[in-house]
Residue, then its C-alpha position, 0 to 999 in steps of 0.5 A: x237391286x235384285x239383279x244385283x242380289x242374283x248376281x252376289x248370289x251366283x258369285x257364292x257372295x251375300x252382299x248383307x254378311x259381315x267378316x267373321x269374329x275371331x275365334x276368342x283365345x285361351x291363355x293361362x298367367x301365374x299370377x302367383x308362384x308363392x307359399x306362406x313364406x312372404x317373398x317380394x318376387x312371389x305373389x302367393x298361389x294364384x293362376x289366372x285363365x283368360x278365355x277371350x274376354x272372361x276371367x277365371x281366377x284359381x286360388x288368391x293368395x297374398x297380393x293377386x290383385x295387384x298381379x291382375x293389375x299387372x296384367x294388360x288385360x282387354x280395355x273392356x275388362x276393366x280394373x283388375x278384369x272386375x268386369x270380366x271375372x266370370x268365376x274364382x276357384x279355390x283348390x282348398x282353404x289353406x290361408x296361403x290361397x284365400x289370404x288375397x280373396x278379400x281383395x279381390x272379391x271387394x276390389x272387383x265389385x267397387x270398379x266394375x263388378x255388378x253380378x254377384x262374385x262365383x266362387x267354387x271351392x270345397x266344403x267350407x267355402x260356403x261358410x267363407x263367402x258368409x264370413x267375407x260378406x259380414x267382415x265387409x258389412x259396413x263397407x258394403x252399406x256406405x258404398x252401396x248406399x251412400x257414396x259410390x251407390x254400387x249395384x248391391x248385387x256386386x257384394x254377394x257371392x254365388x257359392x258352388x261347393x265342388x265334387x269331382x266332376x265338371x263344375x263350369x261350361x259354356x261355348x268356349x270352355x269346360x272347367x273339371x275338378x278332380x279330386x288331389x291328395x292333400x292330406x291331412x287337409x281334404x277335400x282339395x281338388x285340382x282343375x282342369x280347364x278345356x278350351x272348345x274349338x267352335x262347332x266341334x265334336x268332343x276329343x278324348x276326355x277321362x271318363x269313369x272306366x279310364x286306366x289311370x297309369x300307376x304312380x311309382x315313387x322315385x328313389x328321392x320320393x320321402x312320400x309313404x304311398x303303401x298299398x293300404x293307402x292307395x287302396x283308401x285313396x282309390x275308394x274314397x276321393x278317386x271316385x269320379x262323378x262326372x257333373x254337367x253344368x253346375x251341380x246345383x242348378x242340375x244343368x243338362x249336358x252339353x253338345x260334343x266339341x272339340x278340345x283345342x287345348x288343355x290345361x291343368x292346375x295341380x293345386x297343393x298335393x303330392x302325386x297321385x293317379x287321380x292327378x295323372x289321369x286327369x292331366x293325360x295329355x294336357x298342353x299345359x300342367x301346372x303343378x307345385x314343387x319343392x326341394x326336400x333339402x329345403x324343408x331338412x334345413x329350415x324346419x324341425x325334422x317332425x315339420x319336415x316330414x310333415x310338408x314332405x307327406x302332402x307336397x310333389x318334390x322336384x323328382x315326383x313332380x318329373x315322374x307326374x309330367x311323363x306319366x301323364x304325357x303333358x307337351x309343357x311342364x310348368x312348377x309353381x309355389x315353388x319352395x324355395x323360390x330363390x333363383x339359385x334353387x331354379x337349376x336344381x328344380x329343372x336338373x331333378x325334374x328332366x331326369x324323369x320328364x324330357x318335355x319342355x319344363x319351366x319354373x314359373x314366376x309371377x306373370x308369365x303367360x302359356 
């Protein structure tokens, strides 16, 4: 047995090693591409990102758990990935992106789910998590303690309320919030999501003294964007404070890898340098848009200008991608999501991006 030992020694082989695992791989679905509008081919706003086994959910709205049913996702993820939803991320509280939370949060727990549901979002969502825990109460008792006897821990929520700043990491990924501009509904926050390659030193990454690149409107932009404005924007939510770990629990920073890719979610908002900087040189952007026309046609001049004040038309949504140098533009809570409208969408965003552009629908997957 020892000479056999020296000899796998001397050959460079260790007769105890086992093959490698495989590196776990980070894909990014449109789980919903949707607005308020109900529309049987769209899902309201949600994105999924599976990073080897763990899922992470960014907005729910109407209809995303049976677009995580869709999915085929690893067999030991369970019903709607109830056993591997490591967090869910909220951009705001519009009820277009939360009207599909009180499924999953109770859909989750009842096939799978034993640890409590982590849910970040802006101030607000604290107060969510308490009122979704009291609309389920009675549920909660006769599932827990009388019929299925689920594990009680599974009908909770963990709240993290979120700065700008990174909000989750651990060996594989690195998830950012950065603040958008949404206004009048604020804070929102887009996000940022790194995937490490393993043992690796840290590539660029935006930090404090970063230049963001001036956002210029185009000709089509209807967003008033004054100097005023952007000084009170710059001042306020562009401030950034890079977090490590949960704010909250105070977690030390981690050790410098390498990013092997990167993708952005826009959230609701309309452009800002904020949102460039944070998205430079991602793999992917996904980023909403809309078609001014639209809102001219179906809504009161006043609603018009409203929708048009905090929304990325087709043209400004061009304008972020090549600004902030992204490989593949995709469009989400596309407004209007009829396909005649897709055409339009691509003409009016290549004039100004000449990346690779696609407007999502339910269930893709970059």
């Amino acid at each position: 047995m020892r000479r056999a030992f020296v000899f796998a020694v001397m050959l460079g082989v260790c007769p105890l090693s086992l093959p490698a695992a495989e590196p776990p791989e980070m894909q990014v679905i449109l789980l919903g591409t949707g607005y308020p509008r109900p529309d049987p081919e769209h899902a309201g706003p949600a994105t999924a990102v599976l990073v080897g086994e763990k899922l992470f959910v960014v907005d729910a709205g109407r209809g995303v758990v049976l677009r995580l049913a869709a999915l085929d996702l690893p067999p030991s993820c369970g019903v709607v990935g109830s056993r591997c939803l490591a967090a869910v991320f909220l951009t705001h509280l519009h009820s277009d992106h939360t009207a599909g939370l009180p499924d999953l949060f109770t859909t989750s727990w009842i096939f799978g789910r034993a640890a409590p549901l982590e849910f970040y979002g802006p101030a607000g969502t604290r107060e969510m998590a308490a009122a979704l825990e009291k609309y389920f109460a009675e549920d909660i008792r006769i599932r827990r303690d009388l019929t299925e006897m689920l594990p009680a821990a599974g009908a909770t929520l963990n709240v993290h309320q979120v700065v700008q700043g990174v909000m989750y990491e651990d060996e594989a990924v690195r998830v950012t919030a950065f603040a958008v501009d949404h206004r009048p509904v604020e804070p929102a926050f887009g996000y940022r999501f790194d995937f490490f390659a393993p043992s690796s030193a840290d590539e660029s990454y935006p930090q404090d003294s970063s230049s963001a690149l001036p956002f210029r409107q185009g000709t089509a932009s209807a967003v008033p964007n004054d100097d005023k404005e952007r000084r009170a924007f710059r001042s306020g939510a562009q401030t950034p404070r890079f977090l490590r770990g949960d704010p909250e629990l105070g977690q030390p920073p981690s050790p410098a890898r390498r990013i092997v890719k990167t993708v952005v979610i826009s959230g609701d908002t309309r452009p800002s340098d904020n949102l460039i900087k944070f998205a430079r040189g991602a793999d992917v952007l996904i980023h909403e848009a809309y078609l001014p026309e639209h809102f001219d046609d179906v809504d009161s001049p006043a609603v018009a200008a409203r929708l048009k004040r905090y929304h990325t038309s087709a043209d400004e949504v061009g304008q972020v991608a090549a600004a902030a140098g992204v490989k593949l533009l995709v469009l989400t809570h596309v407004i209007p999501g009829d396909p005649e409208s897709e055409k339009i969408f691509l003409e009016r965003a290549r004039k100004h991006f000449k990346g690779e552009i696609v407007v999502g629908k339910d269930l893709m997957r970059f």
